[in-house]
C-alpha positions in Angstrom: -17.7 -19.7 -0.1 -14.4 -21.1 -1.7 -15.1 -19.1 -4.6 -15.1 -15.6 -2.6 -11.8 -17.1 -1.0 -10.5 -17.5 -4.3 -11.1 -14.3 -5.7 -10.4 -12.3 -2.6 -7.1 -13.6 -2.4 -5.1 -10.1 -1.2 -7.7 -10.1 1.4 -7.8 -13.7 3.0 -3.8 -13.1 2.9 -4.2 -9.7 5.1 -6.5 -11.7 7.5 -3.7 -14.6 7.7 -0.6 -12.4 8.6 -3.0 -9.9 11.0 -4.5 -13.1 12.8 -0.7 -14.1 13.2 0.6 -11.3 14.3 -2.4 -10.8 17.2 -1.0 -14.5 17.8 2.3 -13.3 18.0 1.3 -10.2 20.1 -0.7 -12.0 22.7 1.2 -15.1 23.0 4.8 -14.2 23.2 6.5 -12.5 26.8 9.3 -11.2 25.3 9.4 -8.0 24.3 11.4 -7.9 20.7 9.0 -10.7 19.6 6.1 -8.7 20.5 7.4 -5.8 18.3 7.8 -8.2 15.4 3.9 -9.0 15.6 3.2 -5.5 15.9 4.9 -5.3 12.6 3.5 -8.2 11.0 0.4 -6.5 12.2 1.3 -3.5 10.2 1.9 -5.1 7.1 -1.1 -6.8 7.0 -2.8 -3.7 7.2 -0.9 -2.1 4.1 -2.1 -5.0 2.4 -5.0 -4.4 2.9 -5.7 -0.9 2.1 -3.3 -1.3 -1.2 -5.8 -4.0 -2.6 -8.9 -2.2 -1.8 -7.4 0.6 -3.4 -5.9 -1.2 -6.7 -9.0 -0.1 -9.6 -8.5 -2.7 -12.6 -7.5 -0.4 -15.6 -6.5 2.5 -14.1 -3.8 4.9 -14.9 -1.3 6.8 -13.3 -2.8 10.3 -12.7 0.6 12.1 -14.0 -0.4 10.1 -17.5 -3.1 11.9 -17.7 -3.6 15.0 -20.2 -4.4 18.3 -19.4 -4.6 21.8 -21.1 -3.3 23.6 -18.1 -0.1 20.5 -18.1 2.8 21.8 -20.3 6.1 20.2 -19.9 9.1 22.0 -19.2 10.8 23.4 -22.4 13.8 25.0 -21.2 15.8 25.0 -17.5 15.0 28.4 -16.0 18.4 30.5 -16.0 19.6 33.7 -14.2 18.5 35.9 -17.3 14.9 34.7 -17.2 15.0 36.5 -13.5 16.4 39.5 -14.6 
């Protein structure tokens, strides 16, 4: 079970900040601190979806190559138009 800890790392830290920020939420009575777990909340989630979406590997799709993908030669000017 350590070993899943260890290797899940990004997740086991979303779980941490989202169980403190439920903490945060439930516990506190004022208002602005309550907003800050909401937002610790919030974070937590982005980390979450960002490391289940990281692929090992991968590249940007804009480095891919295409045949229809031709790169701008020249700035378009008013005589192009005309």
């Amino acid at each position: 079970m350590l070993g899943n800890l260890l290797t899940n790392y990004e997740d086991v830290a979303a779980v941490i900040l989202f169980v403190i920020g439920m903490g945060n939420l439930l516990l506190q009575s004022n208002l602005v601190k309550k907003i800050i777990g909401l937002d610790i909340m919030d974070s937590a989630v982005y980390l979450f979806l960002a490391s289940k979406g990281y692929i090992e590997g991968a590249r940007l799709p804009s480095m891919w190559t295409a045949s229809w993908m031709r790169p701008i030669t020249s700035t378009p000017s008013l005589r192009d138009w005309c």
